[in-house]
N, C-alpha and C positions, 0 to 999 in steps of 0.2 A: 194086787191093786195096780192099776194102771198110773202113771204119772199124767198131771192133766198137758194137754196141748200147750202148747208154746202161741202166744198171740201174739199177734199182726204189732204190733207196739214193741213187743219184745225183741230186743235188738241181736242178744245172743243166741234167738234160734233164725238167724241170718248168716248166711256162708259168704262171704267178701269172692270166695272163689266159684262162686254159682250166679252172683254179678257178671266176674270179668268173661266167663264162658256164656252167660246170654247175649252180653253187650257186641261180644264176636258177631254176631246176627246182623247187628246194626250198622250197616252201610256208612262212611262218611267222604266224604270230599279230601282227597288229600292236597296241603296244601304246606306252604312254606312260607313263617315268620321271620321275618327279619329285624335286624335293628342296630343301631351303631353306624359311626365311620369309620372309614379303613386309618390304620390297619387292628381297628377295633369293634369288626364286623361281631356281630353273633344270628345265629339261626338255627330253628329246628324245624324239623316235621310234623304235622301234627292231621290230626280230623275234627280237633274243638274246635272249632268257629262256626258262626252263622250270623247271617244278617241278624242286626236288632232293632231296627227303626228308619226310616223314611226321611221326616222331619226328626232332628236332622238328620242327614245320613251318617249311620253309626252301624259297625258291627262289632262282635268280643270273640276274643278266643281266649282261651283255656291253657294257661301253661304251668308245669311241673315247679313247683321252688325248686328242684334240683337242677333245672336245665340252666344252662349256660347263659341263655338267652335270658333267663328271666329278671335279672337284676340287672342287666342292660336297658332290658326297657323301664322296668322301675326308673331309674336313674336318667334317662334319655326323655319318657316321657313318650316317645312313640315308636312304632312299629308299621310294616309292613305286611299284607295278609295279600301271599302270593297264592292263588289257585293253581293245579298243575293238572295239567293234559298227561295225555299216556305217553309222550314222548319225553316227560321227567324223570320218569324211573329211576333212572341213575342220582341225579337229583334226589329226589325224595329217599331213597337210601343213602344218599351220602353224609346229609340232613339231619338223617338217623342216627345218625353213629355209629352202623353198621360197620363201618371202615377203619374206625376208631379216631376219625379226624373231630376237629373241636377247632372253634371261633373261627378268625378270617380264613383261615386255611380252604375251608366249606367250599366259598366264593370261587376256586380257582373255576369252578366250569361253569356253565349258562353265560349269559350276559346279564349283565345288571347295569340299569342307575339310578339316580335319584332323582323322588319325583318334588316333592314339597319338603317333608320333615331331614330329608337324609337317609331316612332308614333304604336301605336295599329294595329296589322293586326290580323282579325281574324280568328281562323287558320280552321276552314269546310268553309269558304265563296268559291263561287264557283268560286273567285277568286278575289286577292288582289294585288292594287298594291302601292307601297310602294313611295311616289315623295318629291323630295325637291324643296322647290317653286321656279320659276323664274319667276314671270312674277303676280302682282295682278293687276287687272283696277277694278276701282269702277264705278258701276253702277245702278243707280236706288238705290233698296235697298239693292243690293247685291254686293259680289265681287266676282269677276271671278280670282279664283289660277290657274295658267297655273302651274303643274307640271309635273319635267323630272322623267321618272320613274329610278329610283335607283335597285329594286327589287319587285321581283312579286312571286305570288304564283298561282298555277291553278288546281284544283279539276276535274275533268272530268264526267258526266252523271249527273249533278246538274240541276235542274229543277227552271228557276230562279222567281222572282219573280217579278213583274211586278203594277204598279198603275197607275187604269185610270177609271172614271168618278166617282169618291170619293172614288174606293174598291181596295182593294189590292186581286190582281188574278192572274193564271198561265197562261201563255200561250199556246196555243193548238197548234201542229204542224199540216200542212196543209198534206194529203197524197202526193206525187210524183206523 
């Protein structure tokens, strides 16, 4: 006798690891959070964000409770959502942790300043924008900052950078 199928509701015939290797697929903007003043910067790396509204101008991103960053801006109240061109790389792995650096330290390369809140905006990002929090819900292992954007900055012919199925790569425009 056969066992019956496992339904769509059924949460344990769900692979957490058959998630993370689809979501490889999924293209996202790489981009750097900021928050704090010196010499109590924090910052990460990330691809959760996206605009969320017009009126007012607001976006959210997605950050780890684990990250460095993230009870910063709990406590600060606002953040930085730096977008990065292909000429961050280094940035954006450093951001990473890849290097094993944590808090101000981050900061030693790019240029940075501040735009309204304090928090870190970097000033070539191909553009940044500046939010004071309204809004965190906790999820899974993350929290979701809804922020209003305060101020922004915006570079023009930046070439941005992009990460999708482990590499960080540029995006190709399709001809018209």
């Amino acid at each position: 006798m056969q066992a019956p199928a496992a339904s769509a509701s059924d949460p344990s015939s769900f692979d957490p690891a058959e998630f993370r290797v689809a979501m490889r697929n999924v293209p996202g903007a790489v981009s750097i959070v900021t928050t704090g003043r010196m010499p109590h910067r924090h910052g990460l790396t990330l691809t959760a964000g996206c605009s969320l509204s017009t009126e007012p101008p607001s976006v959210l991103v997605c950050v780890n409770r684990s990250a460095g960053a993230h009870d910063t801006i709990e406590s600060n109240g606002s953040f930085c959502w730096n977008i990065l061109g292909i000429e961050h790389l280094g940035l954006a792995l450093t951001f990473s942790g890849q290097d094993g650096s944590k808090g101000d330290i981050r900061f030693a390369d790019g240029l940075w300043c501040d735009l309204k809140t304090g928090a870190p905006s970097l000033i070539d990002a191909i553009c940044s924008f500046d939010c004071r929090v309204v809004n965190a819900h906790s999820s899974g292992s993350h929290t979701i900052f809804t922020g209003e954007v305060v101020a922004q900055t915006t570079r023009k012919g930046g070439e941005p950078l992009v990460y999708v199925d482990g590499y960080f790569a540029a995006p190709k425009a399709l001809p018209k």
